[in-house]
C-alpha positions, 0 to 999 in steps of 0.5 A: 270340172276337172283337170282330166276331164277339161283335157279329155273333152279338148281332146275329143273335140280336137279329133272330131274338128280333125276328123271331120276335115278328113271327111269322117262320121262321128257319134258320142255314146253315153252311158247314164246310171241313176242320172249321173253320167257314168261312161262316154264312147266316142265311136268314128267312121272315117275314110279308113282306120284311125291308127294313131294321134299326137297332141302337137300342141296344149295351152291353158287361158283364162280358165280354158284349154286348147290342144292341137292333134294329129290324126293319122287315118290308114285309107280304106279304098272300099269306103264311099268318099265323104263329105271334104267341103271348106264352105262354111255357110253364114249361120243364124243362132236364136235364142231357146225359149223355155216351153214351159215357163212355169218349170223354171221356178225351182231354183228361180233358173227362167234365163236359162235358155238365154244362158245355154244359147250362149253356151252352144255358140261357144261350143261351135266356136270356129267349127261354123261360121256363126254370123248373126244371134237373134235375141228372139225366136223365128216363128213359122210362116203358115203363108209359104207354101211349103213344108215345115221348117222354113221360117219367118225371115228366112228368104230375107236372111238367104237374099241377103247372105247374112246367113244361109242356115237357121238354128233355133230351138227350144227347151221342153223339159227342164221339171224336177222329179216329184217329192217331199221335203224329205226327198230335197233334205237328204237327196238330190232329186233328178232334174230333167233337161231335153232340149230340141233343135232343128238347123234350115236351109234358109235358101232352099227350105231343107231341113238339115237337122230336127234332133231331140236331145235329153238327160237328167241329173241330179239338182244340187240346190236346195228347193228354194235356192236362187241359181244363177246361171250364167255364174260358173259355179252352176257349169260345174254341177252336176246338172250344168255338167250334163247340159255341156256335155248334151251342147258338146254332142248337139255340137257335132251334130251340128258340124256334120249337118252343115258339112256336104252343102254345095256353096250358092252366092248372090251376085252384087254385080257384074262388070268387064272385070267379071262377077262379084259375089257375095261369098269370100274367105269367110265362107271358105271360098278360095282363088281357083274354085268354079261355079256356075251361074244359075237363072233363078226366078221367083214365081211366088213366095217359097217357089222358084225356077231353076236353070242351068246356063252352064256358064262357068265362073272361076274365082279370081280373088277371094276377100273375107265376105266377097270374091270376083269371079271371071269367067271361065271361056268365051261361052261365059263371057258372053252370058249377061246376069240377070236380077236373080241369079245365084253361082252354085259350087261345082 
């Protein structure tokens, strides 16, 4: 990859990290010609007009590069608010299987799941909070009476806030276009590459995110050459180009999904002091924030009931995986937490 486009793609991902806390939308637009990628719009909606941005800051570290930006957004008062939220709720990344194991043949590439796994963590870098990667897929449970999507272990994950969310995945197209040996001795065939990805709440079984992305590229290897690709070299063609810039979309998609949740923390236990809960600075909890304490009992796997017992709790100290709350009048103080119950952000 290129000087200029390494620093164009910071510079995207720099505006969308800024934009996003400022509570904007934003989608990637690409144009493909004969599966090279020959245009790329970056299309915002923010709360107003983006006027104008200065890098306040570039570097350069092994092989990476870092810019810092400003955005200046002239506020547009007709505009519904959007999402401003500081939760990151803990997320669970698995590993992308190839649905077609046989596919993986031509150019010997079968680890390339695990290889793009890694590449998208890397892609969501600080803009999650990227808790836990499971070297396995979660499969559904058909046992839970619910709607597609909430998997095996999921109640597990969210009971023990390891991680709320769910992102797995999976490779369903990586085939190469069909030809002669002429066709590889003077051309490069076009190698498809779709991948499917679907982000859960772990807690309440919502889906947040079921996207197929696809693309294709040219296959700059020989029909029997062995490709590493975890190797750099491979990142650099014209195919492993075309998955980063797929991952870098897939990424933003990801953020935004994530990005209106409403905290829900466990409570560890209840003293004098007031609530412990299992949510801190990690999760973007701060002093000053409000919950309230929700009875939450358990009817049968994938079903609970929900009530409000409109006690409010204010955090007092926030650590990195875990705050005390106090209670916030004398109503609260003298509610008794029962073995279930949860706090959720006001």
């Amino acid at each position: 990859m290129g000087t200029d486009s390494a620093r164009q793609q910071a510079l995207e991902q720099a505006l969308a990290d800024t934009l996003l806390q400022a509570g904007a939308s934003l989608t990637t637009v690409q144009s493909v010609t004969n599966g090279m990628l020959s245009g790329q719009r970056l299309d915002i909606t923010a709360q107003g007009e983006l006027m104008d941005y200065v890098i306040l800051e570039e570097r350069q570290s092994q092989g990476r590069l870092w810019l810092k930006v400003r955005a200046d957004i002239w506020p547009d008062e007709n505009l519904q608010p959007q999402c401003i939220g500081r939760y990151r709720p803990g997320m669970t990344l698995t590993q992308f299987p190839l649905l077609r194991p046989e596919q993986g043949q031509i150019g010997q590439i079968y680890e390339l799941g695990l290889a793009v796994t890694e590449r998208l963590a890397q892609r969501l870098g600080d803009s999650v909070n990227l808790m836990t990667q499971l070297p396995h897929q979660l499969a559904t449970d058909t046992r839970l009476p619910r709607s597609p999507g909430l998997r095996q272990g999921g109640d597990l994950l969210a009971r023990n806030q390891q991680s709320r969310l769910l992102l797995s995945g999976a490779i369903e197209d990586i085939s190469v276009a069909d030809g002669n040996w002429v066709d590889w001795t003077f051309s490069e065939p076009a190698r498809q590459f779709q991948l499917r990805l679907t982000l859960e709440d772990a807690l309440t079984g919502e889906l947040l995110l079921q996207r197929q992305y696809r693309q294709q590229a040219p296959w700059a290897y020989r029909k029997h050459d062995k490709v590493n690709v975890h190797d750099a070299a491979f990142w650099q063609s014209a195919y492993g180009e075309t998955i980063n810039q797929l991952l870098l979309r897939a990424g933003r998609d990801i953020v935004q999904a994530q990005s209106c949740m409403k905290a829900i923390g466990h409570i560890l236990q209840q003293s004098d002091e007031g609530i412990l809960m299992d949510l801190g600075r990690q999760a973007g909890i701060q002093v000053g924030d409000r919950f309230t304490l929700m009875h939450r009992r358990q009817l049968q796997p994938g079903y609970y009931s929900e009530s409000s017992s409109l006690a409010q709790f204010v955090v007092q100290q926030s650590h990195p995986d875990y705050s005390l709350l106090a209670p916030a009048d004398a109503g609260a103080r003298q509610v008794r937490v029962m073995p279930g119950d949860i706090l959720t952000q006001r």
